[in-house]
C-alpha positions as CSV (number, residue, x, y, z in Angstrom):
1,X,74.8,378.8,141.9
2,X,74.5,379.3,138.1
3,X,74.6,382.9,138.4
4,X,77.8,383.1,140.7
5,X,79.5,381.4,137.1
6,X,78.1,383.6,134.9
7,X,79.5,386.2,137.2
8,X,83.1,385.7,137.5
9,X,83.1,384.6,133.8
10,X,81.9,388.1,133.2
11,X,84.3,389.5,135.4
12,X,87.2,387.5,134.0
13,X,85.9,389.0,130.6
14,X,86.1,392.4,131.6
15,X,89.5,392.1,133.0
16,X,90.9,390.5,129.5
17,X,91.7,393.7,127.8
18,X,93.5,395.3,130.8
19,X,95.4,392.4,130.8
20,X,96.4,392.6,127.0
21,X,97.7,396.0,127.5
22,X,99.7,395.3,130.6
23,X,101.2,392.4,128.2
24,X,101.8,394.4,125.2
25,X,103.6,397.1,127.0
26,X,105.8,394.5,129.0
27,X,106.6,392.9,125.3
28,X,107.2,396.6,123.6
29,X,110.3,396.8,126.2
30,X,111.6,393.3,125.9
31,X,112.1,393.9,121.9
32,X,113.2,398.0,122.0
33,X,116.0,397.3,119.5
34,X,119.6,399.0,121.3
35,X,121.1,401.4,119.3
36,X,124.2,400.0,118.4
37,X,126.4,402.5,115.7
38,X,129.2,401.9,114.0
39,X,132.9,402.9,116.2
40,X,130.7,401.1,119.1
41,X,132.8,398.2,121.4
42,X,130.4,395.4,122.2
43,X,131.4,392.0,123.6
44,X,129.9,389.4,121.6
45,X,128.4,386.2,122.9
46,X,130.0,382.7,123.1
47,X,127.3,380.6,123.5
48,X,127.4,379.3,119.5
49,X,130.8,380.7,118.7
50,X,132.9,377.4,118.0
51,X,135.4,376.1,120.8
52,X,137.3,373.6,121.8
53,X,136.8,374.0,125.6
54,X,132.9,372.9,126.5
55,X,130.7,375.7,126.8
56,X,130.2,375.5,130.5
57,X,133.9,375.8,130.9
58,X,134.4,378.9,128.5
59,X,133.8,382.4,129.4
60,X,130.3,384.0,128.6
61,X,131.0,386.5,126.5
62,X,133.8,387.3,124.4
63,X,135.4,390.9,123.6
64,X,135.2,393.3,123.2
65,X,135.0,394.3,119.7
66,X,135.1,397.4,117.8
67,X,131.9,397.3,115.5
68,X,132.7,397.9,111.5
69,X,129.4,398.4,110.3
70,X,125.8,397.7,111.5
71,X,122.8,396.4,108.8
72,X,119.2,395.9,110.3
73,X,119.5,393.7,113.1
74,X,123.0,392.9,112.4
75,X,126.4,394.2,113.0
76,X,130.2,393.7,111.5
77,X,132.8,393.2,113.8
78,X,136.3,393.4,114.1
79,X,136.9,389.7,114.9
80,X,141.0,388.6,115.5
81,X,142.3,386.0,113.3
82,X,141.9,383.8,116.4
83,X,138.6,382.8,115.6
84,X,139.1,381.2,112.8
85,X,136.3,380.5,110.8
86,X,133.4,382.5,112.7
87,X,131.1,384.6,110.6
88,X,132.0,388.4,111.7
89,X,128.2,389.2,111.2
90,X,126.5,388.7,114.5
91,X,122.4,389.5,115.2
92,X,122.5,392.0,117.9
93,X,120.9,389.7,120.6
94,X,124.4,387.9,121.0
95,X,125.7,391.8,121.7
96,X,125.8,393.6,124.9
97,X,128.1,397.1,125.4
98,X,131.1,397.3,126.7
99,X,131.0,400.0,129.4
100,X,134.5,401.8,130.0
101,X,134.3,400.4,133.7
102,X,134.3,397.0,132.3
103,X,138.2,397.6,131.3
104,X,139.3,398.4,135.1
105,X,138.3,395.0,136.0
106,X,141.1,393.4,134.5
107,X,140.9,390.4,132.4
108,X,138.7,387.8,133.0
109,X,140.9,384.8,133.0
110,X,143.4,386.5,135.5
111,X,142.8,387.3,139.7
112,X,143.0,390.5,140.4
113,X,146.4,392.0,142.1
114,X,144.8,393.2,145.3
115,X,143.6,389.7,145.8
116,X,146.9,388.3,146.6
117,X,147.4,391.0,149.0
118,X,144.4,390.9,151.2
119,X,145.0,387.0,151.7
120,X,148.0,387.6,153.1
C-alpha cells in the first residue's frame, strides 16, 4: 500500500514541469500586448467611465475614438466634450479595435431599418 503512494506522488512529480510549461505558454498569450498606433479608432470601455444611467443599463463600450498618441500601456484619445471630466488617458485593457464592419451595423442605441420591414 505504501508504495502505490510513493508512486503516484512520483508520478504527480514528474508531470509538474509539463504542467508549468502548458501554463506559461497559455499566460504568454493572455498578456501579448495589442499593437495599438497612433491614427488607430478603438472603442473604449464604459465599465468605470462616469454615468448617470447604472452600469447595467448603459452600453458596453463606448466609441469609437481616434487615438492621439499611445505611451507604454496607455493611449490618448480623442474624447468629445460630452464626457465631461473623464481622463483621455486610458490603459489599453479598457481598448478593443474598431473593425470597419463595426460601422455597417448602425448605431447601437437605434433598430436597424430592415427590422421594421421583415415584421411586417
Amino acid at each position: 500500500m505504501c508504495w502505490q503512494v510513493l508512486h503516484r506522488h512520483q508520478a504527480a512529480a514528474d508531470h509538474m514541469p509539463s504542467a508549468q510549461v502548458r501554463l506559461g505558454q497559455m499566460l504568454a498569450k493572455r498578456v501579448t500586448p495589442a499593437c495599438i498606433k497612433v491614427g488607430d479608432v478603438v472603442w473604449m470601455d464604459s465599465k468605470h467611465t462616469p454615468n448617470d444611467v447604472p452600469y447595467k443599463l448603459t452600453a458596453r463600450w463606448f466609441g469609437p475614438f481616434k487615438v492621439l498618441e499611445v505611451r507604454g500601456a496607455r493611449a490618448i484619445l480623442d474624447l468629445p466634450p460630452s464626457f465631461g471630466k473623464t481622463h483621455n488617458w486610458i490603459h489599453m485593457s479598457r481598448l478593443k479595435f474598431f473593425e470597419a464592419r463595426d460601422a455597417n451595423l448602425g448605431e447601437g442605441d437605434t433598430a436597424p431599418d430592415h427590422f421594421w420591414d421583415m415584421k411586417a
